[in-house]
C-alpha angles and dihedrals in degrees: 000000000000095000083043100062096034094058089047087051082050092054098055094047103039081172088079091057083068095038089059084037084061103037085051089056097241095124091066096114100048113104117258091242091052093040096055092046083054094047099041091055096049095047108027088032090223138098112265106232105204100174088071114017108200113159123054093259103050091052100055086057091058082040090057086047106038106027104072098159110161100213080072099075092059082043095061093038108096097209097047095043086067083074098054087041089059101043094044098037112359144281087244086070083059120105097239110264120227100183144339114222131194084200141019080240086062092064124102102196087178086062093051128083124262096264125031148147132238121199128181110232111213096039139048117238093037097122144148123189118191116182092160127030094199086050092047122126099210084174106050088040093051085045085059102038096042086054081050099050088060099050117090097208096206087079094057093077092344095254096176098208083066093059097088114024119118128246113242136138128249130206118198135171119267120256131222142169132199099190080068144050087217139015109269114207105199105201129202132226112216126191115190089329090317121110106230103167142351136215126194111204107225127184101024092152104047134085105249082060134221128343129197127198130188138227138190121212096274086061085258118150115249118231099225135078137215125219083295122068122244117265089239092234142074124247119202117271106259118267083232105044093124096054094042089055090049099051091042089049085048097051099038089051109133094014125116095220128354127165105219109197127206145193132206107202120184076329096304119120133246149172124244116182138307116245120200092181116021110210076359085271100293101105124105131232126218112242102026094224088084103062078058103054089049090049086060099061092056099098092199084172082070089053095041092058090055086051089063 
């Protein structure tokens, strides 16, 4: 009854038959110009107009086929952005690094700590969270690493900085912070080097899955939503907001649009990742307006002038 009624849900959204194609790998050939009309059909449910641009997502989209800078593949890499973290803002904002790896073999989990952190370098999603060494599942963990390892991450929403990178694994301490029952990664919307807006991601480990809430500049809610729901509550504005705005705005400086994540651990800053395409541009807003307001503050004129 189950494949039966998955293959009836298929039929009626013939659109899930391409995401599994893509998710299976089998659009890889397909142009990037070809494969976002596709994709944006199929998630936002309209035509992707790439002559003029207008809402956030669309021009995202423009931004993964027209802005080929190369600084953006070391920006992407979580182990070289470290670099440009600790020339623009500091090595101190860095989560402490344990070890760099070219393989899972490479790995000498004796020699790590009891709790840790992997993270593949060149993808998102290629994570590894150990709270306990004795509980810690080394095969399942290679199983999911190693599957990583093959992937090249740029197919999966053709996000161009993600092309290149090299796939390596990163082991960094495990954060935790005491002010707080989970991590909270506050993450910052810049617009052509301005902070326009933040977000801050809740709930990631229980069952009822991730929120994400909004905020202007003032620490006010904003009333829209993002492919996820709102959390329904307010967290407290972070002790280092100002600082937070500041760096983003450092490191996003010249760039159309960059998401600059941050956490705040026992009060202490520190930075998060660096995102080109959120949701790689295929998440909806609610209400719609919204996908138009943060389209315009991406100022593409300015982009155009460094093409010619």
């Amino acid at each position: 009854m189950r494949f039966l009624d998955r293959l009836t849900s298929v039929i009626k959204n013939p659109g899930k038959i391409v995401i599994y194609a893509d998710f299976k790998g089998w659009l890889r050939r397909l142009p990037d110009k070809i494969y976002l009309k596709l994709m944006y059909r199929i998630r936002i449910g309209k035509s992707l107009n790439l002559e003029n641009p207008k809402s956030f997502n669309e021009k995202l989209q423009w931004l993964k086929l027209h802005d080929h800078q190369s600084v953006y593949t070391d920006y992407v890499d979580k182990f070289e952005v470290r670099k440009y973290i600790a020339a623009s803002i500091g090595q101190q904002y860095t989560i402490p690094l344990i070890g760099v790896y070219e393989s899972f073999e490479n790995i000498d989990f004796d020699q790590l700590p009891d709790a840790f952190v992997l993270k593949c370098t060149h993808d998102s999603g290629g994570v590894i969270v150990c709270k306990e060494k004795e509980n810690f599942n080394i095969e399942a963990a290679r199983n999911k690493i190693d599957k990583c390892l093959k992937t090249n991450f740029y197919y999966n929403g053709r996000e161009w900085p993600y092309k290149n990178v090299k796939p390596r694994i990163i082991c960094e301490k495990y954060m935790v912070d005491e002010l707080n029952k989970e991590l909270i990664d506050y993450k910052f919307m810049c617009f052509n080097g301005e902070v326009k807006c933040s977000f801050v991601c809740l709930n990631r480990d229980l069952p009822s899955g991730l929120n994400v809430d909004f905020y202007d500049m003032d620490w006010n809610p904003m009333p829209f939503e993002r492919y996820y729901s709102n959390s329904g509550t307010e967290i407290s504005k972070p002790k280092n907001f100002d600082k937070m705005v500041e760096f983003a705005e450092r490191l996003s400086k010249g760039i159309p649009f960059l998401r600059v994540d941050f956490y705040e651990v026992n009060g202490q800053l520190y930075f998060g990742e660096l995102t080109f395409f959120p949701g790689s541009g295929f998440e909806r807003f609610m209400p719609s307006s919204y996908d138009d307001l943060l389209g315009s503050w991406i100022d593409l004129s300015l982009q155009n002038e460094n093409m010619k």
